[in-house]
N, C-alpha and C positions, 0 to 999 in steps of 0.2 A: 740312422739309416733311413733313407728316403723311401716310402711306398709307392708305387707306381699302382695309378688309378686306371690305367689303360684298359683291363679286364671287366673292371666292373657295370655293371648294368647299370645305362642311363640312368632309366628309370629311379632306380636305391639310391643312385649317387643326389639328383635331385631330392629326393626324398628326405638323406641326411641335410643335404643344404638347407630345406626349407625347414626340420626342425632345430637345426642350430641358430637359423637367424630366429625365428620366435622364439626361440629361447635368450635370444638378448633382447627383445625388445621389454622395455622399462613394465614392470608392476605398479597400476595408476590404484590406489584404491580411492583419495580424496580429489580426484581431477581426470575427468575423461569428457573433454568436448564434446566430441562429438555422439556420445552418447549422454551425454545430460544435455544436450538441445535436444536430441531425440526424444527423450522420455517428458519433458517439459513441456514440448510439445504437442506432444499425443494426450498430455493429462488436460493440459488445457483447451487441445482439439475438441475433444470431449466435450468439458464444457460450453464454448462456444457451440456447437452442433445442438447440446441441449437449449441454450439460450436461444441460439435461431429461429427452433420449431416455436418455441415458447412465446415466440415476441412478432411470430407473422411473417419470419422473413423468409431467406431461401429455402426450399423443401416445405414450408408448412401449406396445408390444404388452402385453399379457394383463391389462392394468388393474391390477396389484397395485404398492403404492407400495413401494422403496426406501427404504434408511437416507438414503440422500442426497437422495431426493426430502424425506422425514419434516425433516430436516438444515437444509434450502432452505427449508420452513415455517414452520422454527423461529427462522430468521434474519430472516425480517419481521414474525413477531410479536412476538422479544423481542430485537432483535439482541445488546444488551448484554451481557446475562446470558448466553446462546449465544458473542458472539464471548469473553467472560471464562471460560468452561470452557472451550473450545477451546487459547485460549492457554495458559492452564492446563498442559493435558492436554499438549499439543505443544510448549510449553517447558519443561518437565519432562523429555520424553519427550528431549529435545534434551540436555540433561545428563545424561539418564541413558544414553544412547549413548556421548558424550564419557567419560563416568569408565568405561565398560565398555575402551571402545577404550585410555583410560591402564592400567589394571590388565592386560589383555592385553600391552602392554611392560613393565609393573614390576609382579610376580607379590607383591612386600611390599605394593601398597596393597591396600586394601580400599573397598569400597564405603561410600559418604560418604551415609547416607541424609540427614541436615539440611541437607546441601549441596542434594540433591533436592528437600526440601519447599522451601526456598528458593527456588533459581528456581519452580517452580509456582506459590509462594503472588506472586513475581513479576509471573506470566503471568497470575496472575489476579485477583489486585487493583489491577495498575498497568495492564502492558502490552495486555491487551485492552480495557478503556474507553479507555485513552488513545489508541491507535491509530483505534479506531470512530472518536471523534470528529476525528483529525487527517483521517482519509480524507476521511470528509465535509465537513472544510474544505475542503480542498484541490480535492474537486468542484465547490463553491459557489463558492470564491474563482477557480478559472481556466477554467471551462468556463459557469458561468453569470456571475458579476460580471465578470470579466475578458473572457469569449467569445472568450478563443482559438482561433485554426481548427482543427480536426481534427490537423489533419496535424501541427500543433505542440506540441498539448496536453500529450501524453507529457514533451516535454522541457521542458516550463514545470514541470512539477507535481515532475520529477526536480530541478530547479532550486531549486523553493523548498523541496522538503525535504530536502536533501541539503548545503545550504550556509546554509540561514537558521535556523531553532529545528528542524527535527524531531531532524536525524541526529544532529548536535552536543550538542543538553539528553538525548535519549534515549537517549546512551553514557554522558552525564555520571548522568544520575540512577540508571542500573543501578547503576554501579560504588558509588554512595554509598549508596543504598538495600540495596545487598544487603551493604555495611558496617555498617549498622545492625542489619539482622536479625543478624547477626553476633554483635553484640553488643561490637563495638570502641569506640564512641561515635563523636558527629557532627564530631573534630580527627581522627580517625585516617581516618575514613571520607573525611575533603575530602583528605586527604592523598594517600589510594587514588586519589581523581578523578586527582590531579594527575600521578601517575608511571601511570597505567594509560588515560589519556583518550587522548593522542597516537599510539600503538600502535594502539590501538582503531579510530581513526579512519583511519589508516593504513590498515589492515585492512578498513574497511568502503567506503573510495575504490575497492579492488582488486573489489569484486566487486557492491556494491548498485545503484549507478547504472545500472549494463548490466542487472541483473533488473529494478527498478522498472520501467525503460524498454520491457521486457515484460508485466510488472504492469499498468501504465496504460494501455497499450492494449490490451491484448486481456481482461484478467480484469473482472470484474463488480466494482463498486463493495462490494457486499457479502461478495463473498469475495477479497477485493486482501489483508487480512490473513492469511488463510488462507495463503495461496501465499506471502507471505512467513516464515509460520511452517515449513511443508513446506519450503524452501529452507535456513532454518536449521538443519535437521537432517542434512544434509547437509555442513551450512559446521563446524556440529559434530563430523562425522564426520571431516571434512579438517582442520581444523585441531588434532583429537586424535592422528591418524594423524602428521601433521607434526611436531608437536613433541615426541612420545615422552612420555617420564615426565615433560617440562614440563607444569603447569599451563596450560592454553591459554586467551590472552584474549576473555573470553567477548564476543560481538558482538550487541547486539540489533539491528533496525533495527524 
């Protein structure tokens, strides 16, 4: 038997409407766009606004800009070429720590300058385009196509680059590529993969996962390479200290 709605109060009647359509709309718990760009945003807004005061730029007192403000500029007008000297500059700088720190225990070596332009020439024709653009995958694919929540994000993005193509091809391609500059050829160099990959990766389970998962949420999409180059220097430094007059296995991520 058919009800007849004719008596009822506008009002109620709308009232039921709008809770029966909310009540079919889908339960997101691992994917809500628009709310994991919101929150992403705002953690990172955050940051950025601290970074600004900090570096001279917009809002900080006596109007004169900083290297880092200048720095900041430079990254959205040209980020590539910016994050490729950078890398550059800071993987470089990453070996040139590490062979200090060896020659400090073994007083026979000497400083390896080809060893140095190597990694540099490294940092700046492979690892800073390549990085730019894996980051920016990595944004698009879990925060906007994916829309993972906030809260999860971090651990999606440590996921897929730590165990699918990033960490895995980007230990493998240092070690063969920088066999090439070398000048061993492309059997010796796949050889190098082979006895120097598993160590490497060993090595980079111990300590990259727990920084990325700092990385992703808190640093800026535009400077997440950066922070891992600054970290590397460090990882340089510890693992020169560690092994003495050993040659230390170099780590990119």
């Amino acid at each position: 038997m058919a009800v007849s709605l004719r008596f009822v109060r506008p009002e109620i009647l709308r009232c039921h409407q709008s809770t029966f359509q909310a009540g079919r709309q889908p339960v997101r718990f691992l994917f809500n766009s628009q709310r994991t760009r919101t929150r992403v945003n705002e953690r990172r807004g955050q940051f950025w606004q601290s970074w600004r005061r900090m570096s001279g730029g917009a809002g900080a007192t006596g109007g004169k800009k900083g290297f880092v403000a200048w720095y900041n500029g430079m990254i959205e007008k040209a980020p590539i070429p910016t994050k490729a000297v950078t890398s550059g500059i800071l993987f470089g700088a990453g070996d040139a720590i590490a062979q200090l720190m060896m020659m400090r225990g073994d007083k026979s070596k000497s400083f390896d300058a080809p060893r140095f332009l190597r990694a540099s020439a490294f940092g700046f024709l492979f690892l800073g385009p390549l990085a730019h653009l894996h980051f920016n995958f990595l944004e698009r694919l879990v925060v906007h196509r994916l829309a993972v929540r906030a809260s999860l994000m971090p651990f999606a993005k440590v996921g897929i680059e730590q165990f699918t193509y990033w960490a895995p091809g980007i230990n493998a391609f240092y070690h063969f590529i920088l066999g090439i500059m070398e000048g061993i050829g492309v059997s010796a160099s796949v050889d190098r993969v082979k006895e120097r990959w598993v160590p490497t990766m060993k090595a980079n389970y111990m300590l990259w996962p727990a920084v990325q998962l700092i990385n992703f949420k808190l640093v800026p999409i535009a400077h997440q390479l950066n922070f891992v180059l600054v970290v590397s220097l460090g990882w340089a430094v510890y693992l020169s200290s560690l092994g003495g007059a050993k040659e230390p296995e170099k780590k990119e991520e």
